[in-house]
C-alpha positions as CSV (number, residue, x, y, z in Angstrom):
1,X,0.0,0.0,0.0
2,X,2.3,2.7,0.5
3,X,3.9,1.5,-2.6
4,X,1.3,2.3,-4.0
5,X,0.9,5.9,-2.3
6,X,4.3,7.1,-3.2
7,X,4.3,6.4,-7.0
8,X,0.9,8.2,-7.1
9,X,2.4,11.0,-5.2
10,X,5.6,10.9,-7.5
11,X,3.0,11.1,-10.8
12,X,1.2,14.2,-9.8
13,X,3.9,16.5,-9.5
14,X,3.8,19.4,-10.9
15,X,6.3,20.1,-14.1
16,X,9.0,22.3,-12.8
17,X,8.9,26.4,-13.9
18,X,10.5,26.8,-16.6
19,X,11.9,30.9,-17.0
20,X,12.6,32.7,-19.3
21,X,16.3,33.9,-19.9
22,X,17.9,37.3,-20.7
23,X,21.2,38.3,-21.9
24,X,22.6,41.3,-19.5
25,X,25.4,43.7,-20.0
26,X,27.0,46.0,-17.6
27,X,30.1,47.4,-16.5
28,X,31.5,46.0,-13.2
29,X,31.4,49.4,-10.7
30,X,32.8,46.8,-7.2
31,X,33.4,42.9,-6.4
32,X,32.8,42.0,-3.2
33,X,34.6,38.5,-2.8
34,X,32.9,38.2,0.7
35,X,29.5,38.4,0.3
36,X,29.9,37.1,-3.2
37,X,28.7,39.6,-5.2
38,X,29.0,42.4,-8.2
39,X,28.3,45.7,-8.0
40,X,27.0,46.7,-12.0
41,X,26.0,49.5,-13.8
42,X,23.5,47.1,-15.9
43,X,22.3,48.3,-19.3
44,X,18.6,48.2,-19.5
45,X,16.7,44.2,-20.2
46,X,13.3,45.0,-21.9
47,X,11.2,42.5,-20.0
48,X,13.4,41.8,-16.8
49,X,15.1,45.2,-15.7
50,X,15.8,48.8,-16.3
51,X,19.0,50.0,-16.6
52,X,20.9,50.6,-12.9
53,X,23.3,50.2,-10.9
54,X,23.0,47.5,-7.8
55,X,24.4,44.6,-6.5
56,X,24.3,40.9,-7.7
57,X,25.1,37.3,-6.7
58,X,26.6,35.6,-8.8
59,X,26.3,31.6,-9.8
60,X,30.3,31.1,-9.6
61,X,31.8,32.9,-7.3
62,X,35.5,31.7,-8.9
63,X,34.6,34.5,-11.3
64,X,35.4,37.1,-9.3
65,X,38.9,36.3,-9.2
66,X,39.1,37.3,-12.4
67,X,37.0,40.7,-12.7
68,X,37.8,44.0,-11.5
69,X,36.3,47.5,-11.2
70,X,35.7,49.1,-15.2
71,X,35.1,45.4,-16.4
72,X,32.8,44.9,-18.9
73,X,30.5,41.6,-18.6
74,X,27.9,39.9,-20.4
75,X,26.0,37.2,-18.1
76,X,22.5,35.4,-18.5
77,X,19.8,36.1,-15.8
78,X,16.2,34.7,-15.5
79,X,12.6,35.6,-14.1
80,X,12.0,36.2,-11.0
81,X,15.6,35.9,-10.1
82,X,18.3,38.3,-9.5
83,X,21.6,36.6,-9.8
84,X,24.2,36.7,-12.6
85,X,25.0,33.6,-14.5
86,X,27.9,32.1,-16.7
87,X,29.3,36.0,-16.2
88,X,32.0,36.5,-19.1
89,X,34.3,39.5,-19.5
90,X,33.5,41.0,-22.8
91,X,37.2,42.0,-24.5
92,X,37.1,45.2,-25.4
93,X,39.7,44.3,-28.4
94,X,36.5,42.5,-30.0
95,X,34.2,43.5,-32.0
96,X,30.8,42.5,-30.6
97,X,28.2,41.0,-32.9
């Protein structure tokens, strides 16, 4: 019986939220290694942010070994959440597409 019971309670879950994703850009104003965080002048995201300056968590915190105040970075962010993802210094040497 509870056999039973737990692979009916396994079937009716619920499909897990998908959200949708955004590409952000902004220029790196602070990192704060301790409370793992970024402190970005973000360009505006139609349909997730205006354009401002706050701070961010970020998915890897390694990253921030590697970034430093005047850095430009392009990261991907979702719905309903407010933390950076796969961040990436944008070279300035570059062109962008």
């Amino acid at each position: 019986m509870f056999a039973t019971i737990l692979a009916t309670l396994s079937c009716s879950r619920p499909a897990p939220i998908e959200h949708k994703t955004y590409t952000f850009h902004g220029k790196v104003e602070a990192v704060d290694a301790q409370t793992k965080s970024l402190k970005v002048n973000g360009e505006k995201v139609d349909g997730w942010m205006d354009a401002m300056t706050m701070d961010y968590k970020v998915d890897n915190p390694s990253i921030l070994e590697n970034l430093k105040p005047g850095d430009q970075i392009t990261a991907t962010v979702y719905d309903a959440d407010e933390q950076l993802h796969n961040v990436q210094v944008i070279d300035a040497a570059k062109p962008t597409k």
